[in-house]
TORVEX-252658 format. One record per residue (C-alpha): residue number from 0; residue in three letters; x, y, z. Coordinates in nm, 3 decimals. Layout:
REM residues N
{num NUM&residu ALA&X X&Y Y&Z Z}
...
This chain:
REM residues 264
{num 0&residu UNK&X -5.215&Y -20.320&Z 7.038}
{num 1&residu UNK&X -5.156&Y -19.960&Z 6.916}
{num 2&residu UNK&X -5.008&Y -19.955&Z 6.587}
{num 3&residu UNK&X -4.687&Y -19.706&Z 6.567}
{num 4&residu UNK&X -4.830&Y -19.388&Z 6.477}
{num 5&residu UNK&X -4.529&Y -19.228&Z 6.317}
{num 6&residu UNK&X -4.417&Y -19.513&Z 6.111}
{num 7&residu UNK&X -4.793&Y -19.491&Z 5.936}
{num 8&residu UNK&X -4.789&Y -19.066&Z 5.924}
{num 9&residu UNK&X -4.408&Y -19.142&Z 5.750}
{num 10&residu UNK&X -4.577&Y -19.381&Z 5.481}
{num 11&residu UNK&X -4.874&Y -19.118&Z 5.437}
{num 12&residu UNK&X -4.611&Y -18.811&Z 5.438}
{num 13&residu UNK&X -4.430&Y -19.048&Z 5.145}
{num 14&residu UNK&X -4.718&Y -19.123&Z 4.939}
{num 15&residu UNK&X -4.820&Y -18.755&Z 4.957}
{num 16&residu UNK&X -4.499&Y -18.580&Z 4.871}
{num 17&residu UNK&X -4.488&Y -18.867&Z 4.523}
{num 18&residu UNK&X -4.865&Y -18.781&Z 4.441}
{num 19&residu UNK&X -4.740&Y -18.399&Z 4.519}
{num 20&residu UNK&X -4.439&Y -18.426&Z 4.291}
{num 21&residu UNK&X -4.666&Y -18.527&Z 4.045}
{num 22&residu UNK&X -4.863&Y -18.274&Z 3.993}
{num 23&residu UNK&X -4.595&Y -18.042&Z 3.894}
{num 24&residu UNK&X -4.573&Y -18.271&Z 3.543}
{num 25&residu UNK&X -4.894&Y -18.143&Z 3.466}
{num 26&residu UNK&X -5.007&Y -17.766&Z 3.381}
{num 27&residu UNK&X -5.378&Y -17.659&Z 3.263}
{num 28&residu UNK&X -5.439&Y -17.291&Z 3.156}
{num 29&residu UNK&X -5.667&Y -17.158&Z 3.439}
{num 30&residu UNK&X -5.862&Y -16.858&Z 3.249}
{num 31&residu UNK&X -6.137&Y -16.803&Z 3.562}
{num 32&residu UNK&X -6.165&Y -16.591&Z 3.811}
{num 33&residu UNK&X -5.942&Y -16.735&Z 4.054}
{num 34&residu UNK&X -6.270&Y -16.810&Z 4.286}
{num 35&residu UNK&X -6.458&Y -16.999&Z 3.999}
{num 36&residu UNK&X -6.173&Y -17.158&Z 3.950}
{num 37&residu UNK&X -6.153&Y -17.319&Z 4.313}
{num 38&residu UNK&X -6.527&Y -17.364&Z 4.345}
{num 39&residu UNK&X -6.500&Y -17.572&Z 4.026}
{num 40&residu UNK&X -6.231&Y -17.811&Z 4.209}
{num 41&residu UNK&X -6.532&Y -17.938&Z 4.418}
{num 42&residu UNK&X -6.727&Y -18.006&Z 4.078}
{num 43&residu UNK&X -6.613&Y -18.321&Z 3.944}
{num 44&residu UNK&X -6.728&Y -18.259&Z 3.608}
{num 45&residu UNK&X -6.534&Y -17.964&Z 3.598}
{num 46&residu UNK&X -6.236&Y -17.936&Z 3.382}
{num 47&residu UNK&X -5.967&Y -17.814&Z 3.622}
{num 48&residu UNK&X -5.608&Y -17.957&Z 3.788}
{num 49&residu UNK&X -5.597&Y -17.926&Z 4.159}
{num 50&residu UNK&X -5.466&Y -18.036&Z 4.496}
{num 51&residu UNK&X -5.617&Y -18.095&Z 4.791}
{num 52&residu UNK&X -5.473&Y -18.167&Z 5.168}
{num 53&residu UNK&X -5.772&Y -18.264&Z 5.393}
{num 54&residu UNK&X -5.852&Y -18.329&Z 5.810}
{num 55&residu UNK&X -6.220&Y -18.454&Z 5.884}
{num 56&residu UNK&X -6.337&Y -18.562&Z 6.228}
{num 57&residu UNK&X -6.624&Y -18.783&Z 6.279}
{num 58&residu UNK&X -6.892&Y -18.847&Z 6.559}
{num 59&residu UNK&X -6.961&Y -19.195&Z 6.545}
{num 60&residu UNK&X -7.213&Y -19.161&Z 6.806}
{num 61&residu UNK&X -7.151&Y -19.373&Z 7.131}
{num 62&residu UNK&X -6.818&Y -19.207&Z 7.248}
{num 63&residu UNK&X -6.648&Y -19.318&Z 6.927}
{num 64&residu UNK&X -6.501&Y -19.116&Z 6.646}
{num 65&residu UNK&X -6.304&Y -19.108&Z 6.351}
{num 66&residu UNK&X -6.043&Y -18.871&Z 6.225}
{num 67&residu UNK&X -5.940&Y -18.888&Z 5.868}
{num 68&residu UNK&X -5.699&Y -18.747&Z 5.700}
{num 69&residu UNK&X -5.647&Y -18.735&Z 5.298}
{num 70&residu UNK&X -5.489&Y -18.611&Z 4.940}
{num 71&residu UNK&X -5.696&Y -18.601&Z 4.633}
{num 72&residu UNK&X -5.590&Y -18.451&Z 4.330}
{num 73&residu UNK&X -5.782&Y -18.389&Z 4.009}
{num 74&residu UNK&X -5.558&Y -18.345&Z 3.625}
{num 75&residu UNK&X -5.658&Y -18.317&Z 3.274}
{num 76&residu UNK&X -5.499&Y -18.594&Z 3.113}
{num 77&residu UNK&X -5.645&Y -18.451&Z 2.760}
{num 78&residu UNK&X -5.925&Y -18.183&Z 2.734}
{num 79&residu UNK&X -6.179&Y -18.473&Z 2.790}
{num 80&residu UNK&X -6.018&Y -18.733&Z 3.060}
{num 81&residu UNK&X -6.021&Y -18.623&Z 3.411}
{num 82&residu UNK&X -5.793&Y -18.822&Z 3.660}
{num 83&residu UNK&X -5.860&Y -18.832&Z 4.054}
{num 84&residu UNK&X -5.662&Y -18.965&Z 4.270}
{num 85&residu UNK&X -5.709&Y -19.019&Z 4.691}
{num 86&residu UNK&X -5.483&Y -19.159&Z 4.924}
{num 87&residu UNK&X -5.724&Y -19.157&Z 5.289}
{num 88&residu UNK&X -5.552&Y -19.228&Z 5.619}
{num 89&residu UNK&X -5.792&Y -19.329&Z 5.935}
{num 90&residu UNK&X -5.697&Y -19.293&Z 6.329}
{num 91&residu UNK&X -6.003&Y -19.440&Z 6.508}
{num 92&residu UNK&X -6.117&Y -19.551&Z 6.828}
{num 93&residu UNK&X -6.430&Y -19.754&Z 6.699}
{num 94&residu UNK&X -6.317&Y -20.076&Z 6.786}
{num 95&residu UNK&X -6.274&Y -20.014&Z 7.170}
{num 96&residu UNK&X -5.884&Y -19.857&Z 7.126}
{num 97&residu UNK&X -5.682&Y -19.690&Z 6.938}
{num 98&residu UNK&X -5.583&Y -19.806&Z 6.572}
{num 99&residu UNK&X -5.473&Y -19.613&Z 6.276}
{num 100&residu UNK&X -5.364&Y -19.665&Z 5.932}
{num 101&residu UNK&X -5.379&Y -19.600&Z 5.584}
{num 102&residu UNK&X -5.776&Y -19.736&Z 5.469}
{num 103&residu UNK&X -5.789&Y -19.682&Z 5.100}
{num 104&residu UNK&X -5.643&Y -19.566&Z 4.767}
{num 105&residu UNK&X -5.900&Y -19.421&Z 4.515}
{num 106&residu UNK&X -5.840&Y -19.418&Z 4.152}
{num 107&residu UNK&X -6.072&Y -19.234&Z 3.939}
{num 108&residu UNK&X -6.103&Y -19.212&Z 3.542}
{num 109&residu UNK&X -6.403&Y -18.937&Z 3.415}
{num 110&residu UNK&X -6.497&Y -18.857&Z 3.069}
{num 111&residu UNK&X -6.593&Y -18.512&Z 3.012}
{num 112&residu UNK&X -6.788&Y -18.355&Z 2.712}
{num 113&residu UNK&X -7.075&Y -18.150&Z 2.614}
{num 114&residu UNK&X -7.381&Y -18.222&Z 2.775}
{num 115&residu UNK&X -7.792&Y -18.114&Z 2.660}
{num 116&residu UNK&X -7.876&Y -17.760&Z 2.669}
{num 117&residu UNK&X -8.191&Y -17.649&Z 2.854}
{num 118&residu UNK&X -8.300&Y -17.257&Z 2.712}
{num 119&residu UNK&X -7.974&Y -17.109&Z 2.849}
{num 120&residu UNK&X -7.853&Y -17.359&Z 3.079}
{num 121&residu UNK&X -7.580&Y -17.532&Z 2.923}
{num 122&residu UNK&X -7.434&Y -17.891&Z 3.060}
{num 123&residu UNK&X -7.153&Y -18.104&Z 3.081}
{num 124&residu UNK&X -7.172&Y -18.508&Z 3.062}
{num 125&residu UNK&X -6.953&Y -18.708&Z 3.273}
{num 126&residu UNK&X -6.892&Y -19.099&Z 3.314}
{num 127&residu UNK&X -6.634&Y -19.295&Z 3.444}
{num 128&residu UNK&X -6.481&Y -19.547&Z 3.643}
{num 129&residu UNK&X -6.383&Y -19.541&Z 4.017}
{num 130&residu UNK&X -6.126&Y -19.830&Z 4.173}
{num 131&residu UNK&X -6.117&Y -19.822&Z 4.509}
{num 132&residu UNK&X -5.799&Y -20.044&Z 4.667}
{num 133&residu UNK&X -5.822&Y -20.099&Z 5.114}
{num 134&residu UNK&X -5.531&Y -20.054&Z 5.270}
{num 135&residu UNK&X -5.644&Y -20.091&Z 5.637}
{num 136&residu UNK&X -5.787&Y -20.376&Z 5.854}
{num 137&residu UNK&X -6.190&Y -20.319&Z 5.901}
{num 138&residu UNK&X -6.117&Y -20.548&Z 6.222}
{num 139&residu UNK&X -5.940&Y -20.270&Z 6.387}
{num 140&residu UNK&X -6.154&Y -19.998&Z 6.215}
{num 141&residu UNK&X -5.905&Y -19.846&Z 5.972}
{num 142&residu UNK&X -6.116&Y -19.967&Z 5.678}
{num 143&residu UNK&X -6.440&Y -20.039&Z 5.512}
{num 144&residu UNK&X -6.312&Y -20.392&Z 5.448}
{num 145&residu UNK&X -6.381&Y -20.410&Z 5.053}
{num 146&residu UNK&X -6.213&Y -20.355&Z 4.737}
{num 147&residu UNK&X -6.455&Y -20.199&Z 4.495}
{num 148&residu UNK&X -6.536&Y -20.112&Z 4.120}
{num 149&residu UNK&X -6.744&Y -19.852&Z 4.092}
{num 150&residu UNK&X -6.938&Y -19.641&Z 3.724}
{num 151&residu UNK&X -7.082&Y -19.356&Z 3.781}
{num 152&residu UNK&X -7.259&Y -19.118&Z 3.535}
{num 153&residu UNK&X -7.380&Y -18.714&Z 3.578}
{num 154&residu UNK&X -7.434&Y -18.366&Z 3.456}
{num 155&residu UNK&X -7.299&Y -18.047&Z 3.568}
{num 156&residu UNK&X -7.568&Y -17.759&Z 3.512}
{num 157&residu UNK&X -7.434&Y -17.413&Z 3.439}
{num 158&residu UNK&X -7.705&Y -17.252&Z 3.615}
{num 159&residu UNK&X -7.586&Y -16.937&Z 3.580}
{num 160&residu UNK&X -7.149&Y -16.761&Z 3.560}
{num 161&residu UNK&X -7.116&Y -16.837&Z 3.930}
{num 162&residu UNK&X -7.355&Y -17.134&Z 3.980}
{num 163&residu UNK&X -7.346&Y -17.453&Z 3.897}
{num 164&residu UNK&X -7.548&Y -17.809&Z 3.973}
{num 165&residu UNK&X -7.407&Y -18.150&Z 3.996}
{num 166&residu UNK&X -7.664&Y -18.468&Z 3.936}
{num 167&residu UNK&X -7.473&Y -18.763&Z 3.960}
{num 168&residu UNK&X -7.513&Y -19.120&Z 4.047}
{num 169&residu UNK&X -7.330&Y -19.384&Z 4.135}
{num 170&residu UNK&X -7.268&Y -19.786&Z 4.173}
{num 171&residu UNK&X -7.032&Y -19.871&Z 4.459}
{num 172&residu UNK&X -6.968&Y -20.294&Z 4.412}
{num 173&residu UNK&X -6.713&Y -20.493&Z 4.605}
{num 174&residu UNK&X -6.478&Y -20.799&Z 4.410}
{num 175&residu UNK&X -6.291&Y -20.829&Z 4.717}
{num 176&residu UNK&X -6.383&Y -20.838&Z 5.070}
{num 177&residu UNK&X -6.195&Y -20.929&Z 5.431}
{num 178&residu UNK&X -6.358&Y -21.219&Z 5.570}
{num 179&residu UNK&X -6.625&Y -21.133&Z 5.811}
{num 180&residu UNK&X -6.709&Y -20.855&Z 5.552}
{num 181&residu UNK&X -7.027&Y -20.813&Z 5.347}
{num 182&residu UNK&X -7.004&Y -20.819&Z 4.989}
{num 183&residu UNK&X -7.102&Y -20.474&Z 4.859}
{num 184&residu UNK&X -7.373&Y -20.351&Z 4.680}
{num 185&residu UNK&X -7.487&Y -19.946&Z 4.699}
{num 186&residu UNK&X -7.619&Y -19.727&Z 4.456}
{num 187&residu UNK&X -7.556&Y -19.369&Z 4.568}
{num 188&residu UNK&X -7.757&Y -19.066&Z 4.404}
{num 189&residu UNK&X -7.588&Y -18.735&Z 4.430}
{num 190&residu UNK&X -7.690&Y -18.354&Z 4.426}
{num 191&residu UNK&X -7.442&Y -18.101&Z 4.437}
{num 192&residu UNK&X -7.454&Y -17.700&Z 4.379}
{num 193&residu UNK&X -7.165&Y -17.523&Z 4.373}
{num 194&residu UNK&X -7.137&Y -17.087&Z 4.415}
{num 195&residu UNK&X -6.877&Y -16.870&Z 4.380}
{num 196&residu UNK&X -6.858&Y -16.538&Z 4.462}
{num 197&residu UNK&X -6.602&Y -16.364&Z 4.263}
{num 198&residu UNK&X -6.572&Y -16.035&Z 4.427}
{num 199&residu UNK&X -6.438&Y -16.158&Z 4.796}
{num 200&residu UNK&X -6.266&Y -16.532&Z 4.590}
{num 201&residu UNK&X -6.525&Y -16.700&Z 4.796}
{num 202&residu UNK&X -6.749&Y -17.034&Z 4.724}
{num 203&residu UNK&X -7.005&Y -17.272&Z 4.873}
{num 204&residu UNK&X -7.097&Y -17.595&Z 4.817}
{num 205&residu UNK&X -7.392&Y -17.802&Z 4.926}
{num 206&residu UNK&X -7.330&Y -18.158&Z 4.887}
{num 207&residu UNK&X -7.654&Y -18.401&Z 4.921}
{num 208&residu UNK&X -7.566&Y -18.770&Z 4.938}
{num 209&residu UNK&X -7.790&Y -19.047&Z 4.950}
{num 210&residu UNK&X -7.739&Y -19.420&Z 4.959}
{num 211&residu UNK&X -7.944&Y -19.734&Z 4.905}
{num 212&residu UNK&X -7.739&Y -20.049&Z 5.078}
{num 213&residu UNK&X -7.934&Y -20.338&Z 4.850}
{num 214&residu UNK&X -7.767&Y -20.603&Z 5.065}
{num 215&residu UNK&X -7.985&Y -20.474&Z 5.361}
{num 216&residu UNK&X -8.343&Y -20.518&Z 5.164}
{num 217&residu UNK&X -8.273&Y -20.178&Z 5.004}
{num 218&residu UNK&X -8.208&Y -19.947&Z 5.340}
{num 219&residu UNK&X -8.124&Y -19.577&Z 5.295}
{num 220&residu UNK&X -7.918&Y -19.248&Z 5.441}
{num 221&residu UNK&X -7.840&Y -18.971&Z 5.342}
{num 222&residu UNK&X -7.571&Y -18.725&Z 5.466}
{num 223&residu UNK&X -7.527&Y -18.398&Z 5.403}
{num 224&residu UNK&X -7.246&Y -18.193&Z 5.426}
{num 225&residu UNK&X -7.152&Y -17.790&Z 5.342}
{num 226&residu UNK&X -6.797&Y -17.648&Z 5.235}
{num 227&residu UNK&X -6.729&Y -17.270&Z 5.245}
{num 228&residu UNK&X -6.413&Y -17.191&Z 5.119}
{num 229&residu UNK&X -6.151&Y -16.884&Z 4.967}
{num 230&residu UNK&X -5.867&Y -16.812&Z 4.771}
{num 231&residu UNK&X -5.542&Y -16.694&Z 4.970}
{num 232&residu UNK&X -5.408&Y -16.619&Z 4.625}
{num 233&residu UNK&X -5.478&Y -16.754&Z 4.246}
{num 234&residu UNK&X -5.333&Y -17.103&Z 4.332}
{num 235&residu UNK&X -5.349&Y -17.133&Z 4.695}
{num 236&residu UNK&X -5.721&Y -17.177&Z 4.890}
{num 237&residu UNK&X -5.874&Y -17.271&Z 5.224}
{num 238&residu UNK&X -6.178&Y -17.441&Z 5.328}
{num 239&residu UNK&X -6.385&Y -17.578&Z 5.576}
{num 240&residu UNK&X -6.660&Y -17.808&Z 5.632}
{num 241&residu UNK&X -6.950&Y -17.906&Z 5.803}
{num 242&residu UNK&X -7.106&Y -18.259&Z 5.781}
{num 243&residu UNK&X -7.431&Y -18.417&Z 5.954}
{num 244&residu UNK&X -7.600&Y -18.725&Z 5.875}
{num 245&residu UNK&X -8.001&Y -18.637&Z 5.818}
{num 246&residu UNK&X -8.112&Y -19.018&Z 5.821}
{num 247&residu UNK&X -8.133&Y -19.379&Z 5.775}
{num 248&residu UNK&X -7.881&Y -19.604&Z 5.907}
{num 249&residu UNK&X -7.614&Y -19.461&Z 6.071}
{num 250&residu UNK&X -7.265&Y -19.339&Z 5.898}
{num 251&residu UNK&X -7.182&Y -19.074&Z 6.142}
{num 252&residu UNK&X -7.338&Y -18.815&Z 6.371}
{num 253&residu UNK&X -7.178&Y -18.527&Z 6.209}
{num 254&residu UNK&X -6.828&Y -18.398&Z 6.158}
{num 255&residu UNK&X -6.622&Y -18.117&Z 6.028}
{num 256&residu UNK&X -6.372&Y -18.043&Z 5.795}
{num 257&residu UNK&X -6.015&Y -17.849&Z 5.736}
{num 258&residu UNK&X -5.912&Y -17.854&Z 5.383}
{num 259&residu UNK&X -5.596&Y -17.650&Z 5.173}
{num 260&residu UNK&X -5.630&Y -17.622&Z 4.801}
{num 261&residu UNK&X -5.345&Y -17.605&Z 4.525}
{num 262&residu UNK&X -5.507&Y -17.484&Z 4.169}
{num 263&residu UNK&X -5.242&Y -17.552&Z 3.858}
């Protein structure tokens, strides 16, 4: 049975407008160009506060689809501790009708300091901690089913004032799962590059992400997905995005992506 749409868009609406609220208790100086500056909101080893309000759709392949809606905001907590915060909301048809609900809260800690230095690219280290808290029912297709704890570590290469590379990796492992649902174990390599283009407040980013599911005798995929975007003004931006799975087991077809972007 359909679950009432509007009661779950009220909770997401709710949760939203507290994690919105929030953000105005916390101010960084933003010194960049205003198009740096939102380019490096895609760069999680960046040292920026931001907003985001996000619509992705999903081919599931097979007539099915997913859309998904989300917040996540990034703040400085000091000059070296980055916190991220998600709040992802799912309205699916994957399990033969229509369900929706909230699917998961995300809770992220990073660490951020100087990295190595190689001739003149400089670097910034990151580690931390994700916690990632289901919300949905993976029955009905409004969640993954699991409750994870997940380290990660990476670098962010300043390739050059309006380029930069992400190598990242990370652990994804479940403590908690619905029953029915495999315990988790992924390791997920990352490559990102980010470019801004100053003159028109425009940037790009190419996001690579692989996975290796070591509870299915180490199977891969890897999706890839592309994110043009532009400031409207120094704190408000646009985006859009364009996803497609390249191979391995299946995540998704491919999707695309509507995104607004608050810089403080």
């Amino acid at each position: 049975m359909r679950k009432n749409f509007l009661e779950h868009i009220v909770k997401l609406l709710t949760a939203v407008l507290i994690i919105f609220g929030m953000t105005t208790l916390v101010h960084a100086q933003q010194d960049e160009d205003p198009a740096q500056s939102a380019g490096a909101a895609s760069d999680p080893t960046a040292s920026v506060n931001f907003q985001d309000f996000r619509f992705r759709y999903l081919d599931l392949g097979g007539g099915k689809a997913r859309r998904w809606y989300n917040t996540e905001g990034g703040y400085m907590l000091t000059p070296k501790l980055k916190l991220i915060n998600e709040l992802h909301y799912w309205d699916t048809d994957v399990s033969g009708q229509s369900e929706s609900n909230l699917e998961s809260l995300h809770i992220k800690a990073i660490y951020l300091s100087p990295g190595p230095s190689i001739g003149n690219v400089r670097s910034r280290f990151a580690v931390g901690l994700e916690w990632v808290k289901e919300l949905g029912d993976a029955s009905e297709g409004t969640s993954f089913g699991s409750d994870l704890i997940s380290p990660f570590a990476g670098f962010g290469w300043q390739l050059s004032p309006n380029a930069t590379l992400i190598t990242l990796v990370q652990y994804f492992a479940s403590y908690e799962e619905e029953p029915g649902v495999e315990e988790v174990s992924r390791t997920g390599p990352r490559v990102i590059y980010i470019h801004s283009y100053p003159s028109r407040n425009m940037w790009i980013r190419l996001d690579d992400k692989f996975v290796i599911d070591h509870k299915a005798d180490n199977a891969t995929s890897n999706t890839f997905e592309v994110q043009l975007g532009k400031m409207l003004s120094p704190k408000l931006g646009v985006y859009v995005d364009a996803l497609y799975q390249t191979g391995g087991f299946d995540q998704y077809d491919w999707g695309f992506g509507l995104g607004m972007r608050f810089m403080y």
